[in-house]
Rosetta silent file (secondary structure, phi, psi, omega in degrees, C-alpha in Angstrom):
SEQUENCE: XXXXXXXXXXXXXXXXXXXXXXXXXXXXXXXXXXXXXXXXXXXXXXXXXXXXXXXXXXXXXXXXXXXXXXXXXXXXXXXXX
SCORE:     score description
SCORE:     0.000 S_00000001
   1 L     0.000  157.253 -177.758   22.283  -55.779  -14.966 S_00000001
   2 L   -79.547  142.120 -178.394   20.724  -54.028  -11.870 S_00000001
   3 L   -67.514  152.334 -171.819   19.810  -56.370   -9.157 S_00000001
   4 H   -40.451  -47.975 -144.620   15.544  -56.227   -9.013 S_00000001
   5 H   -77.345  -67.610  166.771   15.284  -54.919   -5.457 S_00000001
   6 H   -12.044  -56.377 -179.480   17.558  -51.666   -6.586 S_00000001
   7 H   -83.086  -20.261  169.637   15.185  -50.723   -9.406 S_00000001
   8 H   -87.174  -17.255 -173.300   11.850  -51.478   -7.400 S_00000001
   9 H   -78.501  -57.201 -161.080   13.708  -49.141   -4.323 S_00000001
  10 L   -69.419  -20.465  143.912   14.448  -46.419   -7.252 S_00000001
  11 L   -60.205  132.066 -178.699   11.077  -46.142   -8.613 S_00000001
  12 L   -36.788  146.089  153.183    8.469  -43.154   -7.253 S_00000001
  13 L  -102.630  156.003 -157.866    6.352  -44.187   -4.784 S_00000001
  14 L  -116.734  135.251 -178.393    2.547  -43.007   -5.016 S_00000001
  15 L   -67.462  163.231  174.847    2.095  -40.729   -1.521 S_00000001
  16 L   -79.197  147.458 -168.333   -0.288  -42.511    0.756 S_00000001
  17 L   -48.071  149.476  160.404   -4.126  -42.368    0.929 S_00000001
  18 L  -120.405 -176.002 -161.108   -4.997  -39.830    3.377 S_00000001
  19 L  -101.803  -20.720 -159.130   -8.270  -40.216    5.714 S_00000001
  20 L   -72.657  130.167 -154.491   -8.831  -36.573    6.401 S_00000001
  21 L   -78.206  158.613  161.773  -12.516  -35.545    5.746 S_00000001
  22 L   -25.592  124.859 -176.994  -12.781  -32.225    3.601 S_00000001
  23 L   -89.433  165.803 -157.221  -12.298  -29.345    5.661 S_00000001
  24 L  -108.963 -166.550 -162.158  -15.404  -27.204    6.233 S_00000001
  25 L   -99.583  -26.641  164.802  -14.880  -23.051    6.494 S_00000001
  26 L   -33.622  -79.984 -127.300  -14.833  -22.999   10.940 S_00000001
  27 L  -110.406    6.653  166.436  -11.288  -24.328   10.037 S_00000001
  28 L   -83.321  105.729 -153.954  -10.505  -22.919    6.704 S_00000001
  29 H   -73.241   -5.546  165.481   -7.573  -20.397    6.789 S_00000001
  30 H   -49.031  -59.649 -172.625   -9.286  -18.354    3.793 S_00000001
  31 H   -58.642  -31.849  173.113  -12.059  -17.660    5.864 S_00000001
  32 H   -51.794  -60.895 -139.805   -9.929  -17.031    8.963 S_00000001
  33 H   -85.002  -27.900  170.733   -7.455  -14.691    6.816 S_00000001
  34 H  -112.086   19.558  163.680  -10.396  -12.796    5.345 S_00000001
  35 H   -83.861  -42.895  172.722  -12.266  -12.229    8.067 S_00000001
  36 H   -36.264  -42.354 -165.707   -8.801  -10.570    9.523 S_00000001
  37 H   -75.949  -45.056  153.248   -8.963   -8.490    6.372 S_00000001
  38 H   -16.061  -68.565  162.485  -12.341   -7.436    6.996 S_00000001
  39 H   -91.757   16.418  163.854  -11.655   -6.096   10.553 S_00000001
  40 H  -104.510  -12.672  168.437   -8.812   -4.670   10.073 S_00000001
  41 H   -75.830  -12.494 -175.559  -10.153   -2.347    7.015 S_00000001
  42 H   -75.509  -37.796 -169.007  -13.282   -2.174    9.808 S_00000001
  43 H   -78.871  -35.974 -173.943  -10.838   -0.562   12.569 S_00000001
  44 H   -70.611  -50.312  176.246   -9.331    1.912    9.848 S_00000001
  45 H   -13.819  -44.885 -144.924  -12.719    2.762    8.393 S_00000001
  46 H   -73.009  -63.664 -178.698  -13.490    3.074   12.459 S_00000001
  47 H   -70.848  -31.954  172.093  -10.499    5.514   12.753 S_00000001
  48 H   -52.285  -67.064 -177.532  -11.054    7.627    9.357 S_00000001
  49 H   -44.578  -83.605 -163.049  -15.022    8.352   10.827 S_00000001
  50 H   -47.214  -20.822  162.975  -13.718    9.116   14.298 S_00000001
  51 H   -94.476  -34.964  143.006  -11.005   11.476   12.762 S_00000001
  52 H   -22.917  -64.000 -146.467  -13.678   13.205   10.066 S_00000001
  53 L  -128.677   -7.158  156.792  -16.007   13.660   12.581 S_00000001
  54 L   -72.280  174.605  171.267  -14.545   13.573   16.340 S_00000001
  55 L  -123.708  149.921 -162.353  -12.546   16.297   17.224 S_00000001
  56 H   -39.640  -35.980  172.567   -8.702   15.429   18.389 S_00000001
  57 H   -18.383  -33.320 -159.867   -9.746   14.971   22.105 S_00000001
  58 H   -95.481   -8.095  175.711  -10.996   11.802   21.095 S_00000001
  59 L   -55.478  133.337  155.033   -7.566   10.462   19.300 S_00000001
  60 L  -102.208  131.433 -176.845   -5.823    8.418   22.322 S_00000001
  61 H   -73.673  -26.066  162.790   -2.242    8.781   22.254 S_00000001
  62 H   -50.732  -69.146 -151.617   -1.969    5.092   23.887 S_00000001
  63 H   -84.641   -8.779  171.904   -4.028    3.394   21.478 S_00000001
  64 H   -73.674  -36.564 -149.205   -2.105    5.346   18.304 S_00000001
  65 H   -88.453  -57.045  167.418    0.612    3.786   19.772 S_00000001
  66 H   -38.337  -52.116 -167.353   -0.524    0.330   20.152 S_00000001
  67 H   -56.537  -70.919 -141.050   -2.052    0.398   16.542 S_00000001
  68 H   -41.302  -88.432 -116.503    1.674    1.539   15.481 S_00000001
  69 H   -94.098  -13.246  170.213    3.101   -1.377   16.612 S_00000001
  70 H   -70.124  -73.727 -148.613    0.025   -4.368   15.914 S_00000001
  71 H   -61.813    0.979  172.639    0.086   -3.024   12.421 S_00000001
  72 H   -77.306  -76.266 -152.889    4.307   -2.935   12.310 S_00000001
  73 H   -59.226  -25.785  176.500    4.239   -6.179   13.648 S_00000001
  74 H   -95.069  -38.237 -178.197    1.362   -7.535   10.868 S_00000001
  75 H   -72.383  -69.993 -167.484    2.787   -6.095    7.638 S_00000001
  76 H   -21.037  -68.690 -173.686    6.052   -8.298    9.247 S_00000001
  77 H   -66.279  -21.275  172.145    4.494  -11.117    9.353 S_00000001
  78 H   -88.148    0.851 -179.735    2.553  -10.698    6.252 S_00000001
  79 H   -76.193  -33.345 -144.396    5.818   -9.575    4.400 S_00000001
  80 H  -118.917  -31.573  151.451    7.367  -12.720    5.251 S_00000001
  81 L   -37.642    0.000    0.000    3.613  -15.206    4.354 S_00000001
């Protein structure tokens, strides 16, 4: 037969209470993650208008560039969420 303490070690253990109150939406990464979604469909919207209805003068080739590489760098990271 198994000795006792062997068979009380080999039974689950129930995880421990936790303390932590409910989190409220400041600190809730939905809200975080869809506010994100929000402005970043706000900056293309932004860019769509501004190519409709600016004429190229106002495209900056700096900030096309930047954009390249934020939005390269966010489909990464959201490739790999």
């Amino acid at each position: 037969a198994e000795p006792k303490a062997a068979a009380e070690s080999a039974a689950p253990k129930e995880a421990p209470p936790t303390s932590e109150a409910p989190k409220g939406w400041w600190s809730s990464a939905e809200f975080w993650g869809g506010l994100g979604a929000l402005a970043g469909w706000g900056m293309t919207g932004a860019a769509i208008y501004d190519a409709s209805f600016a004429g190229p003068e106002k495209i900056s080739l700096n900030m096309t560039s930047v954009m390249i590489v934020y939005s390269s760098l966010f489909a990464r990271w959201a490739w790999v969420v």
